[in-house]
C-alpha positions as CSV (number, residue, x, y, z in Angstrom):
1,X,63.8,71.1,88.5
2,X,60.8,68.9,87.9
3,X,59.6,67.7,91.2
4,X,56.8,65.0,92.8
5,X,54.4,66.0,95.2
6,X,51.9,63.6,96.5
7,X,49.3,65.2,98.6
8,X,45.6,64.8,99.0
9,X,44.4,67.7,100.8
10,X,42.9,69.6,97.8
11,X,43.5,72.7,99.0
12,X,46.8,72.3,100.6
13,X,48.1,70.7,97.2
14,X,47.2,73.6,95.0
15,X,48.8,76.0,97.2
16,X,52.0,74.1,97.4
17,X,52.0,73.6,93.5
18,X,51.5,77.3,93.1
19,X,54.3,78.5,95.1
20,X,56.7,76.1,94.2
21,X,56.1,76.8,90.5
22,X,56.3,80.3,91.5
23,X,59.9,79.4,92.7
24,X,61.0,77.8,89.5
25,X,60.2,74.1,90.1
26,X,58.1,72.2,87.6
27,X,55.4,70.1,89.7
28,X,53.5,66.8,89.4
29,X,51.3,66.5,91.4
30,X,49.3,63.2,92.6
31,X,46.6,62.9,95.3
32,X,46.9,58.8,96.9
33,X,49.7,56.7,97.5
34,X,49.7,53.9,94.5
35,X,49.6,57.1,91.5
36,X,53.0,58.5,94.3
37,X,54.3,54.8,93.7
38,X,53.8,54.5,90.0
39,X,55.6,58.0,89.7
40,X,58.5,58.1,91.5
41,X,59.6,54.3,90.1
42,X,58.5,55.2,86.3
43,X,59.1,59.5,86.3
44,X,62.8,61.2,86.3
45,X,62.5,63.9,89.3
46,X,65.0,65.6,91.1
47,X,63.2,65.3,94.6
48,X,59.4,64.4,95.7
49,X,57.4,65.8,98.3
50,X,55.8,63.0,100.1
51,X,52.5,63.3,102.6
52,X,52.6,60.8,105.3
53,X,48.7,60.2,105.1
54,X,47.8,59.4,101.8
55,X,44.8,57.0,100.7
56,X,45.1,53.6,98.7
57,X,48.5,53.3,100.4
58,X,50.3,55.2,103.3
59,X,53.3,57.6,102.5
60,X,55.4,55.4,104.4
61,X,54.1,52.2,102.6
62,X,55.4,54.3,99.2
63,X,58.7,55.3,100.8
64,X,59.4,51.5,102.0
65,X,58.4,50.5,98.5
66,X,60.6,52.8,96.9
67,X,63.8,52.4,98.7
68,X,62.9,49.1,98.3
69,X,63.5,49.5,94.3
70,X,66.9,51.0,95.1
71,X,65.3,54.2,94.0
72,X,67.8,57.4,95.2
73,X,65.8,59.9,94.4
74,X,65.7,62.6,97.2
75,X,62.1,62.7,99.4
76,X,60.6,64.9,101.7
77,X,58.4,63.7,104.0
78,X,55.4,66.2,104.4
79,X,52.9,65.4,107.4
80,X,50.7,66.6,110.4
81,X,52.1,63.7,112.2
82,X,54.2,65.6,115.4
83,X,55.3,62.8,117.4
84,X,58.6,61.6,117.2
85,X,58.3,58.2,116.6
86,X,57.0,58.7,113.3
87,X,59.7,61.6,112.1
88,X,62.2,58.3,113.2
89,X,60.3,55.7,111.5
90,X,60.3,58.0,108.1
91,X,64.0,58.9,108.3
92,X,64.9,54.9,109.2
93,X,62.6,53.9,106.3
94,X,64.2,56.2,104.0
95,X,63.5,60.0,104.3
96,X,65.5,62.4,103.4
97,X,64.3,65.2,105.2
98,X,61.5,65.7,107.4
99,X,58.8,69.0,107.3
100,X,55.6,69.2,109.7
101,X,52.8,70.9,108.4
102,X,52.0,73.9,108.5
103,X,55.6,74.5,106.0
104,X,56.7,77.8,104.4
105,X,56.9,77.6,101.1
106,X,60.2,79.4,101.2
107,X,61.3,77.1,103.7
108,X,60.5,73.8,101.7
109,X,61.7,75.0,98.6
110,X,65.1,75.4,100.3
111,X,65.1,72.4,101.7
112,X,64.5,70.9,98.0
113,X,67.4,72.8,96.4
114,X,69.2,71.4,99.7
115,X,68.3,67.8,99.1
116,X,69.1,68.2,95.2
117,X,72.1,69.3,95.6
118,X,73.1,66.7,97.9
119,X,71.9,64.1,95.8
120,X,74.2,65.4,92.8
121,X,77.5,65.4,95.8
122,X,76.6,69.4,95.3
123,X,78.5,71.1,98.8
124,X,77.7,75.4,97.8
125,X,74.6,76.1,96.8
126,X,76.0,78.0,93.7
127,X,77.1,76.1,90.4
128,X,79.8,77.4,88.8
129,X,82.0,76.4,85.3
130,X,84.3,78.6,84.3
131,X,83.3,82.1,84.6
132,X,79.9,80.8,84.8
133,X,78.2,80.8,88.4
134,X,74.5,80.1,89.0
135,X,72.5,80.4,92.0
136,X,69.6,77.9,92.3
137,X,68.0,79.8,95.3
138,X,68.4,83.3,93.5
139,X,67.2,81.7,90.3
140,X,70.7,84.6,88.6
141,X,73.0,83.5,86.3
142,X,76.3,85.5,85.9
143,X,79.3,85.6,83.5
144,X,82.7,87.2,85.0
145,X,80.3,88.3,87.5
146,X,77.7,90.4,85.1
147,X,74.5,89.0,85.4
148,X,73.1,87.6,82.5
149,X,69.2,87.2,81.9
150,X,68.0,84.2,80.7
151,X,64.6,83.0,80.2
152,X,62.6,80.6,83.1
153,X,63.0,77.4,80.4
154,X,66.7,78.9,79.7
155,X,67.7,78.4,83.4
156,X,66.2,75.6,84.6
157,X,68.4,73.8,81.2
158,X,71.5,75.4,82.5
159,X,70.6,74.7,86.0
160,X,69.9,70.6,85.0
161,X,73.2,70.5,82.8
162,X,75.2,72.6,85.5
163,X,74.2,70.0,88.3
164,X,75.1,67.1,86.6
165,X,78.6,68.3,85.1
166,X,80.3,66.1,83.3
167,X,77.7,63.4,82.5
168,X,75.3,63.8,79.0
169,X,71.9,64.2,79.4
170,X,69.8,63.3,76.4
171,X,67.1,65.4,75.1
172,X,64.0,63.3,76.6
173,X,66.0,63.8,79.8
174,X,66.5,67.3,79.6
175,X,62.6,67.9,79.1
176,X,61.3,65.8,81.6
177,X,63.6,68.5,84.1
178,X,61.8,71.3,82.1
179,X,58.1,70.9,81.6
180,X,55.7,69.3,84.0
181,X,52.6,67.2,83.0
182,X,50.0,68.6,80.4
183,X,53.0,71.1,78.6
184,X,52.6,71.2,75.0
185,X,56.2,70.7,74.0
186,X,57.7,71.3,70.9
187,X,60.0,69.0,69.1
188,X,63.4,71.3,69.0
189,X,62.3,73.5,72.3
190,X,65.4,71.9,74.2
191,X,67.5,72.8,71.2
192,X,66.1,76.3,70.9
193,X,66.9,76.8,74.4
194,X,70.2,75.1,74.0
195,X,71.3,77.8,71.1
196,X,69.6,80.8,73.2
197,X,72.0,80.0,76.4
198,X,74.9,79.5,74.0
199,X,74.4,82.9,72.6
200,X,73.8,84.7,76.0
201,X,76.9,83.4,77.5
202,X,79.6,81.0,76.1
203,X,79.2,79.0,73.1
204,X,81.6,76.3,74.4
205,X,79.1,76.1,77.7
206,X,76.9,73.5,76.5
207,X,78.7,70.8,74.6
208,X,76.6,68.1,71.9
209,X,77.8,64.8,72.1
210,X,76.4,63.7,68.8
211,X,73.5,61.0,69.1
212,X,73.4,61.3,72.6
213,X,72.6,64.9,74.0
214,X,74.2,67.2,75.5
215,X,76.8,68.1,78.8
216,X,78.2,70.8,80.6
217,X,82.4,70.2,81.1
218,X,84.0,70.0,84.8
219,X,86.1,72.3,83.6
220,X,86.1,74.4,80.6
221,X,89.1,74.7,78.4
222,X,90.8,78.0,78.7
223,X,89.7,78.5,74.4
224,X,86.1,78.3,75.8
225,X,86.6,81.1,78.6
C-alpha cells in the first residue's frame, strides 16, 4: 500500500521510510506542510502519516485543509506534542488516529493496516475470496490453506484488488498502490504481475473488465474455485 508521510526531522523521516518499506508499504515522503497539502489532495494513498510541526504550514493547518476538500483518506497524526488538548484538537479536526513520538515502527505500521482497513469497511484483518485468504500484517498469501509465495510487487496487487472487492481498479490506479516516487516502471509491469498471480493461484482471481482494469469478485463462482 502506497502511503504519505510528511515529516521534517531528517533523521526521524529516513528511519520511518526505511522500516515501513521494510514492512511492505511503498512511501512518499515530504518534509513541510504545503508539498503534505499538494500530495494528499493530487496523490491516490491508502493512509498518510502526518507530523504535527511541519514548516510553511502546521500539520493541523494541512489536516483542516484537507477535510476541508472532503478528502477521506485515512491520517495519522505523528507528533512530540503530549498534552491533551492537542491529541483533541487533531481528532476533532479530522485525525484518524493519534501516535506520540517516540513510535515503534511495528506499532505504526499496525495502526496503518488498521486505518486502511477501516477505510475500505474491512472488520478481520485477513482478506479472503474464495479459498483465497491474505494476511496484510503477515504479508502470506494462502490457497485452501497452503501458502502460496508470491513476489513483494505480486502481493501488494493482490492485497490492493483484495481490499477493494468488487470495484475495478484501472491500471494507473493499481501502480500508484505499487511503486513509490522515483520507480522506473515498465509499461505492462501491472499486467506481468497480474498473469504471475493468476498462475500461482486461480486464474478466475483477478478478473479484466475490458477498457477499464481489473477486479477481484465478492464472491467467486464455484467454476473459479
Amino acid at each position: 500500500m502506497r502511503i504519505l508521510l510528511a515529516e521534517d526531522d531528517p533523521l526521524l523521516g529516513d528511519g520511518l521510510r526505511a522500516g515501513l518499506r521494510q514492512l511492505g508499504f511503498q512511501v512518499d515522503w515530504v518534509r513541510d506542510g504545503l508539498a503534505a497539502e499538494r500530495e494528499l489532495c493530487t496523490g491516490d494513498y491508502a493512509a498518510a502519516v502526518l507530523d504535527l510541526g511541519l514548516p510553511l504550514r502546521d500539520g493541523l493547518q494541512v489536516l483542516q485543509s484537507v477535510r476541508a476538500h472532503k478528502l477521506s483518506t485515512p491520517v495519522l497524526v505523528l507528533t512530540a506534542r503530549q498534552a491533551v488538548l492537542d491529541r483533541i484538537e487533531g481528532l476533532d479536526l479530522g485525525a484518524d488516529d493519534y501516535v506520540v513520538k517516540p513510535v515503534d515502527i511495528h506499532e505504526l505500521a499496525a495502526r496503518l493496516r488498521s486505518l486502511i482497513r477501516r477505510a475500505h469497511g474491512q472488520l478481520q484483518d485477513s482478506l479472503c475470496c474464495g479459498p483465497v485468504r491474505l494476511s496484510p500484517a503477515a504479508r502470506q498469501v494462502t490457497l485452501h490453506g497452503q501458502s502460496v509465495a508470491l513476489s513483494g510487487r505480486e502481493f501488494d496487487l493482490l492485497h490492493a484488488l483484495m481490499l477493494n472487492a468488487g470495484r475495478v481498479l484501472s491500471r494507473e490506479q493499481l501502480e500508484q498502490q505499487l511503486y513509490s516516487w522515483g520507480t522506473e516502471v515498465d509499461s505492462n509491469a501491472v499486467e506481468v504481475h497480474i498473469h504471475h498471480v493468476r498462475r500461482k493461484l486461480l486464474p478466475g482471481l483477478i478478473q479484466t473488465v475490458r477498457g477499464v482494469g481489473y477486479s477481484v469478485p465478492l464472491t467467486l463462482p464455484s467454476m473459479a474455485v
